[in-house]
C-alpha positions in Angstrom: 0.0 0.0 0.0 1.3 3.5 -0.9 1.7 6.4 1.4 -1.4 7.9 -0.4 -3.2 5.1 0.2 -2.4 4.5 3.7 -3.9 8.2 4.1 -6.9 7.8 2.1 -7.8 4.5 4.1 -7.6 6.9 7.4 -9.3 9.5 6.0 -12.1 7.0 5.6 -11.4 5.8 9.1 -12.0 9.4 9.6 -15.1 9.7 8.1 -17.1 6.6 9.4 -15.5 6.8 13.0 -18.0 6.4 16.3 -15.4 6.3 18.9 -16.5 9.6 21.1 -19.9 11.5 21.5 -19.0 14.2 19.3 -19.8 11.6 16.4 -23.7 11.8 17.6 -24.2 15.4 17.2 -21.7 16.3 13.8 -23.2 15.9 9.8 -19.8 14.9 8.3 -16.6 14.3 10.5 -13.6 16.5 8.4 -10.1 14.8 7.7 -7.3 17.2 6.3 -6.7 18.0 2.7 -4.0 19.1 1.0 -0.8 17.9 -0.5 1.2 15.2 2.0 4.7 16.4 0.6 3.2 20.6 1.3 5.8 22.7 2.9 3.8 24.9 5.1 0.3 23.2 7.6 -2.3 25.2 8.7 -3.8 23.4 11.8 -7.4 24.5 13.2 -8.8 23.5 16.9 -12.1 22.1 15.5 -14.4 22.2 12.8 -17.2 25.1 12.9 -20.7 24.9 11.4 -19.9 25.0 7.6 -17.3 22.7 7.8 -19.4 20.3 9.7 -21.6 20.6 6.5 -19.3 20.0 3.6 -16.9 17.8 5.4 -13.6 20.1 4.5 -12.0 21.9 6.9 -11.2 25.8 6.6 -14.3 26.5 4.6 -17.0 29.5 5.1 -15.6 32.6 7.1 -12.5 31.2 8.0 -11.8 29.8 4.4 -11.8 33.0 2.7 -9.5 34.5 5.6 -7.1 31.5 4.9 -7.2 32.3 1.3 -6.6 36.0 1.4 -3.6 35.2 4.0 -2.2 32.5 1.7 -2.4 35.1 -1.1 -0.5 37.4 0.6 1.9 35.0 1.4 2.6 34.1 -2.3 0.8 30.5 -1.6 -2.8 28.6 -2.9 -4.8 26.5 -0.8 -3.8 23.8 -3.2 -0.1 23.9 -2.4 -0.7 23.8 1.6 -2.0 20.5 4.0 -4.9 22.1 6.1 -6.5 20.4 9.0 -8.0 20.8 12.7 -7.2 18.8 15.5 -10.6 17.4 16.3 -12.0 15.9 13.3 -15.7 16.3 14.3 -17.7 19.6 15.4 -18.2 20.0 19.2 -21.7 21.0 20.2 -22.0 24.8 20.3 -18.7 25.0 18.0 -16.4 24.7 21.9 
């Protein structure tokens, strides 16, 4: 199994996991994206509401802030690993 693969099957692990009580109250649990190999990681605390949603983390609000600070910095969102350190929302976004 390749690196990427390894990944992918954790993201998946990711994605289906039931292990704590935050899996009972979140829509979609959010693994990190982004190149394995990137240079530079952006790490969030946890996932907020429009993340939850569309399962990707850094989206909404916070997104386009990322994106206009990657900009600045000379970087895309495609060229940098973004994740958070809890992979599911917590109830009341704490």
């Amino acid at each position: 199994m390749t690196v990427a693969q390894e990944v992918e099957a954790l993201y998946d692990e990711v994605r289906g996991c039931q292990r704590c009580t935050l899996a009972r109250t979140r829509t979609l649990a959010v693994p990190g994206e982004g190149p394995l190999d990137a240079e530079v990681m952006f790490i969030g605390e946890a996932p907020g509401v429009n993340e939850d949603r569309q399962g990707r983390p850094f989206v909404g609000q916070a997104g386009s802030f990322l994106e206009e600070l990657l900009g600045e910095a000379g970087l895309t969102r495609p060229e940098v690993y973004i994740c958070n350190v809890l992979k599911c929302r917590p109830p009341g976004n704490r």
